[in-house]
C-alpha positions in Angstrom: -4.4 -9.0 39.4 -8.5 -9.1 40.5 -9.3 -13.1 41.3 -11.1 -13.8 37.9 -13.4 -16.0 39.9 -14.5 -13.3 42.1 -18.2 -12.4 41.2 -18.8 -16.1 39.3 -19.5 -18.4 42.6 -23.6 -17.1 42.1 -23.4 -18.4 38.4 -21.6 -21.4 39.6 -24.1 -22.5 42.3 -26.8 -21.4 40.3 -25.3 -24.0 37.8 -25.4 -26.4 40.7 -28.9 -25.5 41.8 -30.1 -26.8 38.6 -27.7 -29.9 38.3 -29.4 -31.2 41.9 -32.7 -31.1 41.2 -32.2 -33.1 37.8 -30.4 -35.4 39.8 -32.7 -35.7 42.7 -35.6 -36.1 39.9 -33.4 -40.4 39.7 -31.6 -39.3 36.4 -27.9 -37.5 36.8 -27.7 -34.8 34.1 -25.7 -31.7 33.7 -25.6 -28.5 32.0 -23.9 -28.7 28.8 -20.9 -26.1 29.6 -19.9 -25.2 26.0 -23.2 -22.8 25.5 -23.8 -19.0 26.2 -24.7 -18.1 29.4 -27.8 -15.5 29.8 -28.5 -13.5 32.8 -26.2 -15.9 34.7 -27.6 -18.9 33.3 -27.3 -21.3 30.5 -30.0 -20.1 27.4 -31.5 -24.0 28.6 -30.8 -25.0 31.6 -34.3 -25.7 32.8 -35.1 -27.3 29.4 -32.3 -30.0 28.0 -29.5 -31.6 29.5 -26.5 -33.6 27.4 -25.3 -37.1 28.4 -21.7 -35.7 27.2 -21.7 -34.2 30.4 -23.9 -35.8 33.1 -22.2 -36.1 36.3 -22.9 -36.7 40.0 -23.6 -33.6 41.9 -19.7 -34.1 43.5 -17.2 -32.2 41.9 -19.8 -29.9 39.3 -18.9 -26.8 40.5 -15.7 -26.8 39.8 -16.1 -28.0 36.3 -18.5 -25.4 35.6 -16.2 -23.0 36.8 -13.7 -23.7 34.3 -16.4 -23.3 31.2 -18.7 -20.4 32.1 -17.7 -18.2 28.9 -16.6 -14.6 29.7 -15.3 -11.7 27.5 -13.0 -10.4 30.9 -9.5 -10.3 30.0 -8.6 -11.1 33.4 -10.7 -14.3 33.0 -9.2 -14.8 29.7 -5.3 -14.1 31.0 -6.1 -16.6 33.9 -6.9 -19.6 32.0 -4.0 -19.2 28.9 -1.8 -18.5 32.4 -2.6 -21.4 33.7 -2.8 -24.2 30.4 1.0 -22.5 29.4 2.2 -23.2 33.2 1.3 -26.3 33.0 2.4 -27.2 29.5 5.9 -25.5 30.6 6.2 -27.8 33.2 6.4 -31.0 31.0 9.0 -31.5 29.1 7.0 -33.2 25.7 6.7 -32.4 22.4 4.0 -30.3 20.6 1.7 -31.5 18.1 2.0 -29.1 14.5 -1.7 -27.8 13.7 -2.0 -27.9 10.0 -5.4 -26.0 9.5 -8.7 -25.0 11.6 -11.9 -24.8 9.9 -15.3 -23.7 10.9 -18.3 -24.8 9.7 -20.6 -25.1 13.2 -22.5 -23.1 14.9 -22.2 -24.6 18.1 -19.6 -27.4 19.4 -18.5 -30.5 16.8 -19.8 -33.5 19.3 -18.2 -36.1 16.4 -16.8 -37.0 13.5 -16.0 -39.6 11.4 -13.4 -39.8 8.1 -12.5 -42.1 5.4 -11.6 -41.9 1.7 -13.9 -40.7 -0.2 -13.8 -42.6 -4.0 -10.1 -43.4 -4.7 -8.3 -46.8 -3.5 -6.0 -44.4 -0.8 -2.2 -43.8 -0.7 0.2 -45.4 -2.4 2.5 -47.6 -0.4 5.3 -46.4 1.2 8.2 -47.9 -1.4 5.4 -48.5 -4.1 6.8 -47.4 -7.8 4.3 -45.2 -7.9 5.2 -43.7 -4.4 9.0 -42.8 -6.0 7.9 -41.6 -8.7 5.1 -39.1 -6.7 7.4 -37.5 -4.2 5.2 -34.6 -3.8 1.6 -34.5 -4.0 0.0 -31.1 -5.0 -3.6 -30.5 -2.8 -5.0 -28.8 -6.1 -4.5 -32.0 -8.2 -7.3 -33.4 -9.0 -5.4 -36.8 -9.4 -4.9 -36.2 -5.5 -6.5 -38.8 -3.1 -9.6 -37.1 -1.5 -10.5 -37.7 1.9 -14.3 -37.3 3.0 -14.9 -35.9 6.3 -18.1 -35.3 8.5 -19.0 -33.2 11.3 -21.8 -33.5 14.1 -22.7 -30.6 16.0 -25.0 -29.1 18.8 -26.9 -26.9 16.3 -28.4 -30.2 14.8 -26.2 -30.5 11.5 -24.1 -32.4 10.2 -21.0 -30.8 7.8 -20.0 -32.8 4.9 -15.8 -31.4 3.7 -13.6 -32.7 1.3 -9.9 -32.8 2.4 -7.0 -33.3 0.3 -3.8 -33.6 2.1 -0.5 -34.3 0.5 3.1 -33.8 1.3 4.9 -30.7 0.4 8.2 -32.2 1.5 9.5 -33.9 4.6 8.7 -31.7 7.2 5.4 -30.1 5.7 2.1 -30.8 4.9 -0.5 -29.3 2.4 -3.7 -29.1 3.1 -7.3 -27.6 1.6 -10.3 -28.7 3.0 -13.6 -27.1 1.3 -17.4 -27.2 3.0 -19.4 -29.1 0.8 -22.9 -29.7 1.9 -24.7 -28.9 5.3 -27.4 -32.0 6.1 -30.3 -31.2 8.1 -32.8 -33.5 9.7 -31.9 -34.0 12.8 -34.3 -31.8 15.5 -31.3 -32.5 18.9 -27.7 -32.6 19.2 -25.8 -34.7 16.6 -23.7 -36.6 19.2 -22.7 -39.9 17.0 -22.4 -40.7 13.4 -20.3 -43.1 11.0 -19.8 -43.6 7.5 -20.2 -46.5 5.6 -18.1 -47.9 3.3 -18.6 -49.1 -0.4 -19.5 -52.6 0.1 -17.8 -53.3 -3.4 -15.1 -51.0 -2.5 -13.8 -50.4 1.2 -12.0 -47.3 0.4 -14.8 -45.6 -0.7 -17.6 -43.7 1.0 -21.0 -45.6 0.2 -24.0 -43.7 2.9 -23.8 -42.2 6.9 -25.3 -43.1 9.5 -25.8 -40.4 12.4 -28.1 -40.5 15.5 -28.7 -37.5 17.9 -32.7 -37.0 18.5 -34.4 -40.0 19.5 -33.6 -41.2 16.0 -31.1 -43.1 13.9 -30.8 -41.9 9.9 -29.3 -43.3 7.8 -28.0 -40.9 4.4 -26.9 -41.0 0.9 -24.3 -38.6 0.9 -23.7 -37.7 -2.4 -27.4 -36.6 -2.5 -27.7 -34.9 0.7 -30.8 -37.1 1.5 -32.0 -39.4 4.4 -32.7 -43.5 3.4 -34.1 -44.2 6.5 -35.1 -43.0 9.7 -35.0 -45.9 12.7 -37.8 -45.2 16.0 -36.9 -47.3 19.1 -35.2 -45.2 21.5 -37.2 -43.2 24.5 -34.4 -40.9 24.7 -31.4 -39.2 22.7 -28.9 -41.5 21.0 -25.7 -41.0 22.1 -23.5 -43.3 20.6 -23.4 -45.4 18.0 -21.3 -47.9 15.9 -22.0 -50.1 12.5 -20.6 -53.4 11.6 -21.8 -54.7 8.3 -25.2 -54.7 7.9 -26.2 -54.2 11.3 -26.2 -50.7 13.6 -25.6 -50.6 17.4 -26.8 -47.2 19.5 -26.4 -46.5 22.8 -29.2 -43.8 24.3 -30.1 -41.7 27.6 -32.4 -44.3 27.9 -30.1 -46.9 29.4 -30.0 -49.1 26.6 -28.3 -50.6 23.2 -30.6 -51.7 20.6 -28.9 -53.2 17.1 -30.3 -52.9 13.9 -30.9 -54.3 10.5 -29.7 -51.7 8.3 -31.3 -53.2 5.2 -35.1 -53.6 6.5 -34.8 -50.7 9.0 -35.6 -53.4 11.8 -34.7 -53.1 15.6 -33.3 -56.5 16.6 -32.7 -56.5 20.3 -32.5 -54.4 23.5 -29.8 -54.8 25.8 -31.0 -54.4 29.4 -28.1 -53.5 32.1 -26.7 -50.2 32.9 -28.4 -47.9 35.4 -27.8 -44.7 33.5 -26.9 -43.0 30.5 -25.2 -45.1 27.9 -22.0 -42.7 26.2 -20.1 -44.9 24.4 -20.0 -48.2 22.6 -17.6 -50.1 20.2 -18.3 -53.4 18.7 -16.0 -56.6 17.6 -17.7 -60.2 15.7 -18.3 -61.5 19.1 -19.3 -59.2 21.7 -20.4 -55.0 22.3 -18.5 -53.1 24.8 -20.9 -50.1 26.3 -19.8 -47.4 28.7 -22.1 -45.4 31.1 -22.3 -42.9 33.5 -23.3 -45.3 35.9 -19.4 -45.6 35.9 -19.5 -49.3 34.9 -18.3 -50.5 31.1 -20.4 -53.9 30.2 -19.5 -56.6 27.6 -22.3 -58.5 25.6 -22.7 -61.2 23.8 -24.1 -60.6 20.4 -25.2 -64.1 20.0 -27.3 -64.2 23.4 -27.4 -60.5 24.3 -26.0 -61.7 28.2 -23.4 -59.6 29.7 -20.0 -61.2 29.6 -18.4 -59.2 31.8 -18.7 -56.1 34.0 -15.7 -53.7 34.2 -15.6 -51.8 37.2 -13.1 -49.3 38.2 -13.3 -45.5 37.0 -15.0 -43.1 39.7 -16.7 -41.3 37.3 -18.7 -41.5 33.9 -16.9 -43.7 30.9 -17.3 -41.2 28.1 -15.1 -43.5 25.6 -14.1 -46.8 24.7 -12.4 -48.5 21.5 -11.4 -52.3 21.2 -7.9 -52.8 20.2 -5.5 -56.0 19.8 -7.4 -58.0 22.4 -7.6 -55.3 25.0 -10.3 -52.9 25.7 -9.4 -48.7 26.1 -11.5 -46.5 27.9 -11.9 -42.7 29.0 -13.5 -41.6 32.3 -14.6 -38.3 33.5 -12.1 -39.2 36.2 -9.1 -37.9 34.0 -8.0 -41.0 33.1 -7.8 -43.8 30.5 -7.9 -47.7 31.4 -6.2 -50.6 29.5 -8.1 -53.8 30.3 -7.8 -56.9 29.7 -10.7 -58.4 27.9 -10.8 -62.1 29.6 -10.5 -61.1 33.2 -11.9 -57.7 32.5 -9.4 -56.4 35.0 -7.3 -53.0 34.4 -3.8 -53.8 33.5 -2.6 -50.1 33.2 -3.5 -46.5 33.0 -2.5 -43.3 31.6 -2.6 -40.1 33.7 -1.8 -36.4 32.2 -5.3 -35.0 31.6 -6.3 -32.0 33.5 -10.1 -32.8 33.0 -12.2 -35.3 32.0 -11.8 -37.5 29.2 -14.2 -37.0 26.0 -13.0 -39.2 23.3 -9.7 -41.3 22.5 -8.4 -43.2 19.3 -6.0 -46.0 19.9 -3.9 -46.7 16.6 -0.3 -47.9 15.6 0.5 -48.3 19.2 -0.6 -45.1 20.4 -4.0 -43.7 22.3 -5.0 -40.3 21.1 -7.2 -38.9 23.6 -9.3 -35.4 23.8 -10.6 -34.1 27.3 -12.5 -31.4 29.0 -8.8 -29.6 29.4 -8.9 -28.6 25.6 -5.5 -30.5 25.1 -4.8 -33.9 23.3 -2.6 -36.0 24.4 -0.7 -38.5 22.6 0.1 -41.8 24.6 2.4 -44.6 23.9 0.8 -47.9 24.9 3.8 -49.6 26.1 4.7 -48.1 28.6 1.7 -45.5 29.3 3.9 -41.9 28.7 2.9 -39.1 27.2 5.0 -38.8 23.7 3.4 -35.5 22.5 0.5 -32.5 23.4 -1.7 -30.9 20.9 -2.8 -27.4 22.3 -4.9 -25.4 20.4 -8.6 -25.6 21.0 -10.0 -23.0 23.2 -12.9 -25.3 24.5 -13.1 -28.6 25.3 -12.6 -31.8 22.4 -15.3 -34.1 22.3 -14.3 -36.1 19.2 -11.0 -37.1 17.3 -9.5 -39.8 14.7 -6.8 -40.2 13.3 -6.8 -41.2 9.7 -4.0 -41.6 6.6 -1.2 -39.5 9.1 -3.8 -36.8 9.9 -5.4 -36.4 13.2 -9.3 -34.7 13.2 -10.4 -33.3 16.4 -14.0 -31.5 17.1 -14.5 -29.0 20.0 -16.7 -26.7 22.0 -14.8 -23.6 19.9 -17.1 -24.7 17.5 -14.2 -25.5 14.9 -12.6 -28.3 13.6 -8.4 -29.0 13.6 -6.2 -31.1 11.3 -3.1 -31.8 13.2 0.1 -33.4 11.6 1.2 -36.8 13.1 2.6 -38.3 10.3 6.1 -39.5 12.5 4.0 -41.0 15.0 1.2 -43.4 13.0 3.0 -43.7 9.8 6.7 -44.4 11.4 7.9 -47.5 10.2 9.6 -50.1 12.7 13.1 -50.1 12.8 14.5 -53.2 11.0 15.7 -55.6 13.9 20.0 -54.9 12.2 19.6 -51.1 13.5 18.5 -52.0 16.7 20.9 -54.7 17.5 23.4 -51.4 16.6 21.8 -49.4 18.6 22.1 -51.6 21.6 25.7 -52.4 20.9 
């Protein structure tokens, strides 16, 4: 078979051409790799970079290798050779994929999901759980889940989900497209939706930041509230808490917000490069960069706290969860640390590429990556339980949300994946186990 790189190294350095002299202009930028190429190039290579993939000039040609799109079916045969060889060769399970959808024009950069105007499940051992064994999709008595997509053609995808299980083993699904917002002029790369304040389990508004804006939406109306100006570059990231909104931005900074005036509150000063990711807890904000360095801030005096240092490449991801801090590195792996010492107290290894996004929940990280897999880890003791193959581009965003997991990708679609046995497994009582032991 003809090497399927063979006739790509002149893209490649091209590619690389263009990375160096962004980075040699004091700002480390990258191509985005999930858009056509034309003539050997990127349609806007010259013109706009992405903070989802900035990098350091070590190590870009090799990822661009991986994502120049081709229609050769060596190419093609090379890469599903090559992700089923290396699947093959570990022995864990495989996620079930319930449904794909497509609504995008160009790659889902996030999502967010919650319950859209009922009061959720029942609980498991409720009356009114034994009495609804199965739940039928098209009944309108069915709890309705509200789900939102960001994307790289500069919308955002509102869909109504229904899931509901058929019987043990199976799950029924129907998702419908519902409205398309548009307001945005850049990349949607964060959003989050708000919940009732009178009722938590209930969609009350969006807010979504891409451009060098924040908005904030009614949903039900398709319309933007408000439209927040501070940031001197895109907003990448973004979280809400209550009445107040923190973003993260190519310009190095995190500015909060007061939701209900509009207001910018205060600028937090500290990282030497793009800011991907944030979370947020009462106390403090946790921001990760590509300067490779994750800082903690106190919200009551906007200091840093603490500086964690220890990935080798750009933190793309981080989530807060049961005093410890989880993060996901362009250097293929995630980092558990611990929040007083803000020292690394494990890490997970599996991904083939760099890490994009990760949800830590019921004692497991779910985490998407450049390699177009998820992987499902148990926190305990840091193995990989299950893999979720199916996108045919990289995932940028996933949550996992009422036994379903949502993932985003540069296929442009969206996937609903089954992991009802992991997230909604109850513990076994403490009699069975002493049986088991015995």
């Amino acid at each position: 078979m003809p090497d399927p790189l063979a006739g790509r190294l002149k893209v490649c350095f091209s590619l690389a051409w263009h990375h160096l002299l962004y980075c040699t202009s004091g700002l480390s930028v990258a191509i985005r790799p999930t858009d056509t190429l034309t003539d050997g190039l990127q349609e806007h290579a010259c013109c706009r970079t992405t903070p989802r993939h900035a990098s350091s000039c070590h190590g870009f040609l090799l990822q661009s290798q991986r994502h120049i799109k081709s229609d050769d079916p060596s190419w093609i045969a090379f890469e599903r050779q090559q992700d089923k060889a290396h699947m093959a060769s570990e022995d864990i399970k495989n996620g079930k994929c319930v449904g794909v959808y497509r609504g995008h024009e160009g790659t889902v950069y996030s999502l967010d999901v919650h319950w859209k105007n009922s009061t959720g499940p029942n609980r498991p051992g409720s009356a009114a759980a034994k009495t609804r064994k199965k739940v039928d999709p098209e009944d309108p008595g069915s709890d309705t889940v509200c789900l939102v997509t960001g994307s790289h053609d500069q919308s955002i995808v509102v869909w109504e989900v229904q899931a509901g299980q058929m019987n043990k083993a199976e799950m029924a699904v129907k998702v419908e497209q519902v409205k398309r917002l548009k307001a945005h002029t850049g990349d949607v790369y964060a959003l989050e939706l708000i919940t009732d304040p009178e009722n938590h389990r209930r969609v009350g508004g969006m807010v979504s930041g891409g451009d060098y804006t924040i908005r904030t939406w009614n949903t039900e109306l398709g319309t933007v509230n408000q439209t927040l100006h501070g940031h001197t570059g895109y907003v990448a990231c973004l979280k809400v808490r209550g009445k107040r909104a923190f973003s993260g931005s190519w310009d190095t900074t995190i500015r909060s917000w007061n939701l209900e005036t509009g207001k910018g509150m205060h600028v937090f000063k500290g990282h030497k490069n793009i800011v991907n990711c944030i979370d947020v807890i009462d106390t403090d904000i946790f921001s990760g960069s590509w300067d490779m360095t994750i800082i903690q801030w106190s919200r009551a005096t906007g200091e840093p706290v603490h500086i964690y240092k220890g990935h080798t490449d750009g933190v793309q991801c981080i989530q807060y969860y049961e005093d410890h801090l989880y993060s996901g590195s362009m250097d293929k792996t995630i980092r558990v640390w611990n929040t007083k010492t803000a020292k690394t107290t494990k890490t997970f290894r599996g991904h083939q590429g760099g890490i994009e996004c990760l949800h830590v929940v019921n004692g497991y990280c779910f985490s998407g990556s450049y390699d177009k897999m998820i992987r499902c880890f148990k926190i305990d003791s840091g193995d990989c339980v299950m893999l979720f193959s199916g996108h045919t581009d990289g995932v940028y965003c996933l949550k996992v949300f009422a036994g379903v997991l949502f993932s985003g990708s540069g296929d442009k679609s969206v996937r609903l994946w089954d992991v009802r046995d992991l997230v909604l497994a109850r513990p076994k009582a403490w009699w069975k186990k002493l049986i088991c032991c015995g």
